[in-house]
PyMOL CGO cylinders between C-alpha atoms (Angstrom):
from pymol import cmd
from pymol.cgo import CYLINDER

trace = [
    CYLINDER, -15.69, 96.90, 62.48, -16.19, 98.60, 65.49, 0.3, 1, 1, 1, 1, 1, 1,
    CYLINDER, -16.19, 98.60, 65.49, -14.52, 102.95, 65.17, 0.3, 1, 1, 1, 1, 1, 1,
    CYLINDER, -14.52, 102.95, 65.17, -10.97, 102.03, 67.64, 0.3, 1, 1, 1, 1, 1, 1,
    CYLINDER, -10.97, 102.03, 67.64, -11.22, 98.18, 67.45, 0.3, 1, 1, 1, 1, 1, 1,
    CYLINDER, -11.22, 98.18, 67.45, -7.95, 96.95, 66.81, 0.3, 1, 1, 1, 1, 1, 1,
    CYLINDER, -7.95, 96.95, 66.81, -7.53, 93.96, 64.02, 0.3, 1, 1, 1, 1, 1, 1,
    CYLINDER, -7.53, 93.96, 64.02, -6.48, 90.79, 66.40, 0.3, 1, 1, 1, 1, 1, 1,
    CYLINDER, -6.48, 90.79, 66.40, -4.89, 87.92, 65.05, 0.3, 1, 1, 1, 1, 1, 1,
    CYLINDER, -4.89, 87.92, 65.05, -5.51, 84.71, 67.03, 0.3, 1, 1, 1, 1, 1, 1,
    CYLINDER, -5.51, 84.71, 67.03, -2.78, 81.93, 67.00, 0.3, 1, 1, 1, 1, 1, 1,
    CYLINDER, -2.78, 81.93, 67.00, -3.76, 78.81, 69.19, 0.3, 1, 1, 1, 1, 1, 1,
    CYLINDER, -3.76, 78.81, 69.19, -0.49, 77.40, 70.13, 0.3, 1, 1, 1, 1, 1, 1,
    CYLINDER, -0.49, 77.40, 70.13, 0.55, 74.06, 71.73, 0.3, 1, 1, 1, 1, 1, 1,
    CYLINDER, 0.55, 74.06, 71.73, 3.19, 74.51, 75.34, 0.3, 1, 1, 1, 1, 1, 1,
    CYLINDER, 3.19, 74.51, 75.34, 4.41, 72.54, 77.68, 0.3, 1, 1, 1, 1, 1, 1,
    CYLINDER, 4.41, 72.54, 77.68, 3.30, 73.31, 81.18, 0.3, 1, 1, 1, 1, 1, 1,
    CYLINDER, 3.30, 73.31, 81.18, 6.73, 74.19, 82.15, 0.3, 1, 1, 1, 1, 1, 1,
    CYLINDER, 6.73, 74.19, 82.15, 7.07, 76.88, 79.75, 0.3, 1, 1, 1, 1, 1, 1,
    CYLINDER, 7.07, 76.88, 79.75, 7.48, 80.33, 81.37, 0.3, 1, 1, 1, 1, 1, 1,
    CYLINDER, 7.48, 80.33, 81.37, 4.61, 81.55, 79.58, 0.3, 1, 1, 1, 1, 1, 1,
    CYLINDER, 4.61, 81.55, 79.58, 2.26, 79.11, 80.65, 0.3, 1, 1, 1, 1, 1, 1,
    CYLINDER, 2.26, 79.11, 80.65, 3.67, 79.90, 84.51, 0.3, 1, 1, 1, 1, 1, 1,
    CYLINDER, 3.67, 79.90, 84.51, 3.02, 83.13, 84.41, 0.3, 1, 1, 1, 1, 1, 1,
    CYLINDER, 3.02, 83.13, 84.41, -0.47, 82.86, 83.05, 0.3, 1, 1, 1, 1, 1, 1,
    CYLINDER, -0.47, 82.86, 83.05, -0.99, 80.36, 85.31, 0.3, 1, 1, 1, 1, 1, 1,
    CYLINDER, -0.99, 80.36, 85.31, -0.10, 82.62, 87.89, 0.3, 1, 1, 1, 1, 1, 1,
    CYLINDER, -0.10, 82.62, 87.89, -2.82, 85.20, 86.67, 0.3, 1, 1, 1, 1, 1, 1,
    CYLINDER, -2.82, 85.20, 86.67, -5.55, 83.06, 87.33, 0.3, 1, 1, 1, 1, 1, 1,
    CYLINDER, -5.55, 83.06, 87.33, -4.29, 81.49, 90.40, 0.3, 1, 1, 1, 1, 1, 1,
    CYLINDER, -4.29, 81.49, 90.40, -4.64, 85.05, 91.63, 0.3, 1, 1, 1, 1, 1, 1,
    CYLINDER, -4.64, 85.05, 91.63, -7.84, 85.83, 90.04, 0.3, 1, 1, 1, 1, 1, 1,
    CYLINDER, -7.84, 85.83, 90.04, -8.71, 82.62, 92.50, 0.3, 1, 1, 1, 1, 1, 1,
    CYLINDER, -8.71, 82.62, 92.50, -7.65, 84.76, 95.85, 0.3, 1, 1, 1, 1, 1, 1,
    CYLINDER, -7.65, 84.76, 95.85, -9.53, 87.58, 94.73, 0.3, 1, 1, 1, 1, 1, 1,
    CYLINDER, -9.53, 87.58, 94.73, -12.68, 85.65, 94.15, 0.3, 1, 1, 1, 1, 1, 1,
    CYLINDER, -12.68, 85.65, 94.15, -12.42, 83.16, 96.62, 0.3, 1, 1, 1, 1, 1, 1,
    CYLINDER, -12.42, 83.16, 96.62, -9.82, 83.93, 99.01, 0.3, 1, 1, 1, 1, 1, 1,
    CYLINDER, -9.82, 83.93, 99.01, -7.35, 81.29, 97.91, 0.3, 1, 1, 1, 1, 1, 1,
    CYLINDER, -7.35, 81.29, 97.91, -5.24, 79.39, 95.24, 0.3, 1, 1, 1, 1, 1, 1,
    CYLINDER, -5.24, 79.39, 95.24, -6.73, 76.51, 93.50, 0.3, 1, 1, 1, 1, 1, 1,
    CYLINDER, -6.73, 76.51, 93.50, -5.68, 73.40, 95.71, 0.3, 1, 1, 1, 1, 1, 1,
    CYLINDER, -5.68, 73.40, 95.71, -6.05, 70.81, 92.96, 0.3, 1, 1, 1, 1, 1, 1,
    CYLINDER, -6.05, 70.81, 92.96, -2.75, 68.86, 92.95, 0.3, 1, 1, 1, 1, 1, 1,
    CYLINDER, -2.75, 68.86, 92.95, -0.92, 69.66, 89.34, 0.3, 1, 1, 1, 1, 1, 1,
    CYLINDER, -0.92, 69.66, 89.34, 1.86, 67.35, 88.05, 0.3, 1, 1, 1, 1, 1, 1,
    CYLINDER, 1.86, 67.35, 88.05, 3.39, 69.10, 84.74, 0.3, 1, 1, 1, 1, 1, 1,
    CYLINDER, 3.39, 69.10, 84.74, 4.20, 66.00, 83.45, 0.3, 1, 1, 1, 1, 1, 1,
    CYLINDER, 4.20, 66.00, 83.45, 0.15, 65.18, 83.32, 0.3, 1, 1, 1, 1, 1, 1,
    CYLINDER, 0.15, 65.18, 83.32, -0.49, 67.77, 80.82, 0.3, 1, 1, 1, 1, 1, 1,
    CYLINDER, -0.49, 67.77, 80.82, 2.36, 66.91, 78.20, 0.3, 1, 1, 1, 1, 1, 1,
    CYLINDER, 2.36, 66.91, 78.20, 0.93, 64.16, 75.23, 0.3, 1, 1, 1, 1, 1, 1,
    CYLINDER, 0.93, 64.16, 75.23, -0.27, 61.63, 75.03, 0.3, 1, 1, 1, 1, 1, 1,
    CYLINDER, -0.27, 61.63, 75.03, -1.94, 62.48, 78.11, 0.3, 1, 1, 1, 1, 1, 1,
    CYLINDER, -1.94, 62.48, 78.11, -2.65, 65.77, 78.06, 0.3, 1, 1, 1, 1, 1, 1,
    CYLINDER, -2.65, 65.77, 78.06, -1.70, 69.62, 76.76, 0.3, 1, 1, 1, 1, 1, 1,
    CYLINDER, -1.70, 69.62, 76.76, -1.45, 72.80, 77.20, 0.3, 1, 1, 1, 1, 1, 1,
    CYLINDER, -1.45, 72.80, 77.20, -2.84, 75.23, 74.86, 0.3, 1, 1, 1, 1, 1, 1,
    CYLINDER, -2.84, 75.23, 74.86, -1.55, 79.32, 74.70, 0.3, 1, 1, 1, 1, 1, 1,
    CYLINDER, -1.55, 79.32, 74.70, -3.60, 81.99, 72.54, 0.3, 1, 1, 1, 1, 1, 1,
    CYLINDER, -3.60, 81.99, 72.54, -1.13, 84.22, 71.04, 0.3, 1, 1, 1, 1, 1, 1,
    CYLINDER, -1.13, 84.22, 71.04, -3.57, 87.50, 69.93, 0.3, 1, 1, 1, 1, 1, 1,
    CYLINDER, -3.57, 87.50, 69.93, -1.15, 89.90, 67.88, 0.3, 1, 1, 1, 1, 1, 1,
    CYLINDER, -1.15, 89.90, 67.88, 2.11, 87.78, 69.20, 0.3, 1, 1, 1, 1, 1, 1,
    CYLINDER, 2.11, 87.78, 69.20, 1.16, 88.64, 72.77, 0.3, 1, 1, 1, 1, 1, 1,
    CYLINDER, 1.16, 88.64, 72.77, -0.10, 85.94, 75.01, 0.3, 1, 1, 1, 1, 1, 1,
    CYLINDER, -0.10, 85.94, 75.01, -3.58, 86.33, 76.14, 0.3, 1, 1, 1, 1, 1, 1,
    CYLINDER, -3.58, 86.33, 76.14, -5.40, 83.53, 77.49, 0.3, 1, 1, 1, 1, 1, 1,
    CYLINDER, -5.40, 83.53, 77.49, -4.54, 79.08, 78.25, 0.3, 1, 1, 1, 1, 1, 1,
    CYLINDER, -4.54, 79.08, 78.25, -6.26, 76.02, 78.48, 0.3, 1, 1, 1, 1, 1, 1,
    CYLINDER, -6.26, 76.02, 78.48, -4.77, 72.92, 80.15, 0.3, 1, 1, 1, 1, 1, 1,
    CYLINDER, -4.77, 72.92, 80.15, -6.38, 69.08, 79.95, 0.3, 1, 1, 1, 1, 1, 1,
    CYLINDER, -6.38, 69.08, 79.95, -5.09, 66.11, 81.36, 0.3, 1, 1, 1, 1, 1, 1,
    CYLINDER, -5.09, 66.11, 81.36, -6.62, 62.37, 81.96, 0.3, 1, 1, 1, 1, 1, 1,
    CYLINDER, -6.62, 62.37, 81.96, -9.35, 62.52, 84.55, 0.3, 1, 1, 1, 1, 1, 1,
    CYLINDER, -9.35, 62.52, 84.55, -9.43, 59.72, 86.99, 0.3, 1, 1, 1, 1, 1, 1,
    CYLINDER, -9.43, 59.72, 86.99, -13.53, 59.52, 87.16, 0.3, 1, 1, 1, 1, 1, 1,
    CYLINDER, -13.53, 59.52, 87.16, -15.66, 57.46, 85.92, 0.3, 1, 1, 1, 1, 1, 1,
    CYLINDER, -15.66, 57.46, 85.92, -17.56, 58.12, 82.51, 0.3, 1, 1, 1, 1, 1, 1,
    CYLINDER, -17.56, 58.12, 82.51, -21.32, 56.85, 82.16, 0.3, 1, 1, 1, 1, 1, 1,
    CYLINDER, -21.32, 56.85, 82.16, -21.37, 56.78, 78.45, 0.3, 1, 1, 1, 1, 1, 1,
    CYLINDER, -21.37, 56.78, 78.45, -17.89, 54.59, 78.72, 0.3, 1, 1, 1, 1, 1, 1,
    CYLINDER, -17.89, 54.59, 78.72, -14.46, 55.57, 76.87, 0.3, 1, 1, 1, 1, 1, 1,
    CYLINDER, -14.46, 55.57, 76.87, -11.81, 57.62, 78.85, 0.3, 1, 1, 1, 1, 1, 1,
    CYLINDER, -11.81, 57.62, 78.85, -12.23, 61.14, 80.02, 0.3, 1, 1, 1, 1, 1, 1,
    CYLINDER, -12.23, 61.14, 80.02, -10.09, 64.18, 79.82, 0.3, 1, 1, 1, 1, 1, 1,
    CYLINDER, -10.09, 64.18, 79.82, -10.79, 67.35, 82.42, 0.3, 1, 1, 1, 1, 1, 1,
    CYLINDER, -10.79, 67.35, 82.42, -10.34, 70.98, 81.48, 0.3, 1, 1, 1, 1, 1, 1,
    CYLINDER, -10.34, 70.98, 81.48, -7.63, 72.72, 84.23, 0.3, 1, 1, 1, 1, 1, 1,
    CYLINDER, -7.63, 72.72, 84.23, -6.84, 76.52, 83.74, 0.3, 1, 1, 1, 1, 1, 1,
    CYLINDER, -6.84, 76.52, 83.74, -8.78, 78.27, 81.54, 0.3, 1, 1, 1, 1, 1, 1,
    CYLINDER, -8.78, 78.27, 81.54, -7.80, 82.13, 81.90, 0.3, 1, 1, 1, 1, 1, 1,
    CYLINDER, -7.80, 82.13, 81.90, -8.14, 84.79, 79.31, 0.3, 1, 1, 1, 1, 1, 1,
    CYLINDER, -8.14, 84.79, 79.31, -6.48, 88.30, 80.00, 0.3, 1, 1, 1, 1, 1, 1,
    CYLINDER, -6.48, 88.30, 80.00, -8.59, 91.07, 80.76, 0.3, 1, 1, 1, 1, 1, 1,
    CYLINDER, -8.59, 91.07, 80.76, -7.69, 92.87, 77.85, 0.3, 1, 1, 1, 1, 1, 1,
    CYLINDER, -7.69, 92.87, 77.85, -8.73, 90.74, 75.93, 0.3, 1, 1, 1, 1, 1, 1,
    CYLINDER, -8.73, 90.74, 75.93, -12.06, 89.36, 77.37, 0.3, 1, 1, 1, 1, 1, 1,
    CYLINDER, -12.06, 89.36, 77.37, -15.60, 89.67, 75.97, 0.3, 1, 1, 1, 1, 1, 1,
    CYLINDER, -15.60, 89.67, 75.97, -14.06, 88.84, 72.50, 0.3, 1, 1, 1, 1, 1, 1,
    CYLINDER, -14.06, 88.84, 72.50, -14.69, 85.18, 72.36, 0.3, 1, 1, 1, 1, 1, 1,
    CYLINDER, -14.69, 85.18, 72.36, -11.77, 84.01, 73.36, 0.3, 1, 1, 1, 1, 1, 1,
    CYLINDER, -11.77, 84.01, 73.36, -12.22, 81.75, 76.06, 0.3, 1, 1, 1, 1, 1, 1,
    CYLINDER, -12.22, 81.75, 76.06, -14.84, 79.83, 73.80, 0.3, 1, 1, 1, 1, 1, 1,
    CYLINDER, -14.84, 79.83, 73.80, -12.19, 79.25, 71.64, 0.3, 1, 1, 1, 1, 1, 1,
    CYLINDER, -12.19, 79.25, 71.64, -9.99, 77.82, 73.79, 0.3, 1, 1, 1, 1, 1, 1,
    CYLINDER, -9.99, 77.82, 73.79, -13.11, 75.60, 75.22, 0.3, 1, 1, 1, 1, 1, 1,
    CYLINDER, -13.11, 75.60, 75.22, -13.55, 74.62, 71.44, 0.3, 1, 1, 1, 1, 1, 1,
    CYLINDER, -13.55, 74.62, 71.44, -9.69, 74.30, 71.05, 0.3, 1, 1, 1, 1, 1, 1,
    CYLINDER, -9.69, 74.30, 71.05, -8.96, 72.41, 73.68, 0.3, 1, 1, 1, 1, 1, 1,
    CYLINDER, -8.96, 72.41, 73.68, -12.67, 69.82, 72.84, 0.3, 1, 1, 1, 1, 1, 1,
    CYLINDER, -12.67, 69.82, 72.84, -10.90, 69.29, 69.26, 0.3, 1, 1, 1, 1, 1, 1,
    CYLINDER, -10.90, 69.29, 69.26, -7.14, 68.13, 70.92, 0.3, 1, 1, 1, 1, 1, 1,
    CYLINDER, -7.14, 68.13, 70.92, -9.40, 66.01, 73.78, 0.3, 1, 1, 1, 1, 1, 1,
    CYLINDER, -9.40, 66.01, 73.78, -11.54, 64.51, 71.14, 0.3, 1, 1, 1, 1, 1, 1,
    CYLINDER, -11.54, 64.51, 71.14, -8.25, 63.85, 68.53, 0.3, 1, 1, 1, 1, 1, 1,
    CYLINDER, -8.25, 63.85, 68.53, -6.37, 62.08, 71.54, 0.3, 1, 1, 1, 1, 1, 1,
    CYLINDER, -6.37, 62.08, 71.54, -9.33, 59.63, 71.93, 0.3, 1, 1, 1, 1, 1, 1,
    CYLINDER, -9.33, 59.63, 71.93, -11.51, 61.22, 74.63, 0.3, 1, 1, 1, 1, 1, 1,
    CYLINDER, -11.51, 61.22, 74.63, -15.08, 60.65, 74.95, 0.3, 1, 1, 1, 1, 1, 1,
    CYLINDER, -15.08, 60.65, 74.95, -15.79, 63.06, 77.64, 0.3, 1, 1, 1, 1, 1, 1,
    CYLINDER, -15.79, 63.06, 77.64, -14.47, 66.31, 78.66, 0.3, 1, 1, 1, 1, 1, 1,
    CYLINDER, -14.47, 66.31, 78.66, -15.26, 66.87, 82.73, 0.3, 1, 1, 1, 1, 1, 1,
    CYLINDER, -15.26, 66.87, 82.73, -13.85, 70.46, 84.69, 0.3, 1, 1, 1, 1, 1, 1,
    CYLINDER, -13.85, 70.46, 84.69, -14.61, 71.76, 87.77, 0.3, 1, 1, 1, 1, 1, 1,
    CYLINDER, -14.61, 71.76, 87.77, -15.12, 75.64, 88.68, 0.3, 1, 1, 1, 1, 1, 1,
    CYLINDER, -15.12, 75.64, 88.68, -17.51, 77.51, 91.52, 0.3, 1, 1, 1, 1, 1, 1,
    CYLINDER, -17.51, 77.51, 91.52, -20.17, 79.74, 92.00, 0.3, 1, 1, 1, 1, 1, 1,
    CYLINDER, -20.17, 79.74, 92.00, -18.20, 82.71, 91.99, 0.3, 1, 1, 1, 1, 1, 1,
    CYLINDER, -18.20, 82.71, 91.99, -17.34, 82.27, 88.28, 0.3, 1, 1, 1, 1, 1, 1,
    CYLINDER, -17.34, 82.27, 88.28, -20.74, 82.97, 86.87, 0.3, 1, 1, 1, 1, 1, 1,
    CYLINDER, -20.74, 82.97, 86.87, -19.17, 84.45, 83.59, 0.3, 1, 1, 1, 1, 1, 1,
    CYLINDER, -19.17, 84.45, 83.59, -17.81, 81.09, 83.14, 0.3, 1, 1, 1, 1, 1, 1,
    CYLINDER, -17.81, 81.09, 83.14, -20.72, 78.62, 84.24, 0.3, 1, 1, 1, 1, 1, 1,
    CYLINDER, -20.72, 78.62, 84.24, -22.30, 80.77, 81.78, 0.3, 1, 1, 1, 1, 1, 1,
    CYLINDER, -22.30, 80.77, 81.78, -19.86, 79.97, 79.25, 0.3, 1, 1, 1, 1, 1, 1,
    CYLINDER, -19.86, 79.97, 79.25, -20.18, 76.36, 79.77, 0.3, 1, 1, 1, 1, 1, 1,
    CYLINDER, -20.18, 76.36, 79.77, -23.69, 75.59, 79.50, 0.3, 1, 1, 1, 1, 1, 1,
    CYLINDER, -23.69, 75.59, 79.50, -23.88, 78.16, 75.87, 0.3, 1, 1, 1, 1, 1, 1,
    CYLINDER, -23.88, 78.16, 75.87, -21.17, 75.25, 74.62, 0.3, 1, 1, 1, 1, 1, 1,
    CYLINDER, -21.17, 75.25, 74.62, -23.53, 72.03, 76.03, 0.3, 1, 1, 1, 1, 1, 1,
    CYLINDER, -23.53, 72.03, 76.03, -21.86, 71.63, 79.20, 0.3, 1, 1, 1, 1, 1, 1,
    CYLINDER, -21.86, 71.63, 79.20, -24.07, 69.94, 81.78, 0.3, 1, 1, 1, 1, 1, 1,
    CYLINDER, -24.07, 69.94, 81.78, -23.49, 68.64, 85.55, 0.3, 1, 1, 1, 1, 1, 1,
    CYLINDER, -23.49, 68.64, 85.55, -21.81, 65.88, 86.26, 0.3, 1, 1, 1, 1, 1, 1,
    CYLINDER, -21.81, 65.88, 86.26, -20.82, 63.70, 89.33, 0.3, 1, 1, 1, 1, 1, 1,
    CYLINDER, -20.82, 63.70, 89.33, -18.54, 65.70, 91.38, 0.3, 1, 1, 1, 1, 1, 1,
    CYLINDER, -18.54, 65.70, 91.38, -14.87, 65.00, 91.57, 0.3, 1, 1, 1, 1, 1, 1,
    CYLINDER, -14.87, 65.00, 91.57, -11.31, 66.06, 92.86, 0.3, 1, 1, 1, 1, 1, 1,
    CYLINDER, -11.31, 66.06, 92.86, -10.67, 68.39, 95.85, 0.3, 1, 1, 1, 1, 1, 1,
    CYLINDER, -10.67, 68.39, 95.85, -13.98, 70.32, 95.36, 0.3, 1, 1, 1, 1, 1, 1,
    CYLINDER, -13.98, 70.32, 95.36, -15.99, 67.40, 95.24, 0.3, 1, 1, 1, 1, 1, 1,
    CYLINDER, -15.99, 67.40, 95.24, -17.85, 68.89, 98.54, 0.3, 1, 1, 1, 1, 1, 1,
    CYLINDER, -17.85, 68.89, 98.54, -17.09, 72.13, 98.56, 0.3, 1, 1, 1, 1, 1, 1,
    CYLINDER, -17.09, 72.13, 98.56, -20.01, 74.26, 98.22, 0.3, 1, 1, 1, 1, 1, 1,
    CYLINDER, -20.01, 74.26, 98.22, -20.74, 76.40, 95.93, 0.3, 1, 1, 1, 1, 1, 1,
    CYLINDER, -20.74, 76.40, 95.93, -18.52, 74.21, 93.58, 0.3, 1, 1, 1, 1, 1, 1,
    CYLINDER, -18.52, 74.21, 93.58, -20.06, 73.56, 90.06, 0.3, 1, 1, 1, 1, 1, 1,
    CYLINDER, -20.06, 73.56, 90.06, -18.91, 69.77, 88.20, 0.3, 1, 1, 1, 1, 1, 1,
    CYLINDER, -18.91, 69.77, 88.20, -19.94, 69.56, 84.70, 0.3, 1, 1, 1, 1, 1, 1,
    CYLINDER, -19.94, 69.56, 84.70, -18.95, 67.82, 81.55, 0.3, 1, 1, 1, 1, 1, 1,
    CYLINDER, -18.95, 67.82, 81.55, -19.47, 67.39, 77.83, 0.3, 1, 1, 1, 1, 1, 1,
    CYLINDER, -19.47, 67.39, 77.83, -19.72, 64.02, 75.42, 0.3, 1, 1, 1, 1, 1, 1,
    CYLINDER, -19.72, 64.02, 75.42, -16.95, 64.73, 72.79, 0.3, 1, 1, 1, 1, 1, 1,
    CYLINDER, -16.95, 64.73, 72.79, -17.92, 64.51, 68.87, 0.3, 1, 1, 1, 1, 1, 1,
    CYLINDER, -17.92, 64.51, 68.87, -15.04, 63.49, 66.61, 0.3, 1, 1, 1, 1, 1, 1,
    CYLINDER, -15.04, 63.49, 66.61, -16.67, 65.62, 63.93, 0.3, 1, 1, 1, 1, 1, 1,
    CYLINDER, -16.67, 65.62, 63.93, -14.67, 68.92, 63.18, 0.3, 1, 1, 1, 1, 1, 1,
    CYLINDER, -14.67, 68.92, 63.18, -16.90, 71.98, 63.85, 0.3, 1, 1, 1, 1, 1, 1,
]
cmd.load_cgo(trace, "trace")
């Protein structure tokens, strides 16, 4: 281990999007949105989408401190390789506690729940400005996809999605 690394312990925890946990994270990246694009995220949000059987909201707790979420919810698109499709909303990791591999475990975290509620396809949207994260996507087999929701035309908007396997990892 790296000389001043501190031993983390990573919890992946299921919330409801309600909780005041999950608002205030969510509230972290909605800003990180104004700073890198000059706005919130406009994509209409009902709570009640991400609660099961639907959907879920996943917290990581590193060290009993919450550092990063992961939302999915049914996606109203249509799927080429049939079988319904879940899309990825909110994934945010605290800056303390990025470059740790974190926000691929959420990704992978929040594949397994998708995949174990009977999803064949996992879609998200995010943009250009997020390279970090298109980069984070295509290492875990994300590709493009049709584009969907309030970005569908917005440029500099990226659409991609991944085929779920029921296998565990």
């Amino acid at each position: 281990m790296e000389p001043g690394r501190r031993t983390e312990r990573l919890d992946v925890r299921l919330h409801d999007y309600a909780d005041p946990v999950v608002a205030e994270l969510v509230e972290e990246v909605q800003q990180e949105y104004v700073v890198r694009y000059g706005g919130r995220d406009d994509t209409p949000v009902v709570p009640a989408q991400f609660r099961p059987p639907d959907g879920l909201v996943l917290v990581a707790w590193v060290d009993d401190e919450p550092a990063g979420c992961v939302a999915i919810r049914r996606a109203e698109v249509a799927d080429p390789v049939g079988g319904p499709v879940a899309e990825m909303k909110r994934l945010y990791v605290r800056a303390a506690h990025r470059r740790n591999g974190l926000a691929r475990a959420l990704v992978r975290a929040a594949e397994d729940a998708a995949a174990t509620a009977g999803y064949a396809r996992l879609v998200l949207e995010t943009g250009s400005r997020q390279p970090e994260s298109i980069a984070l996507y295509a290492a875990e087999g994300y590709e493009p996809v049709a584009a969907f929701g309030v970005y569908a035309g917005a440029p500099g908007a990226r659409h991609l999605g991944k085929v779920l396997r029921r296998s565990p990892r």
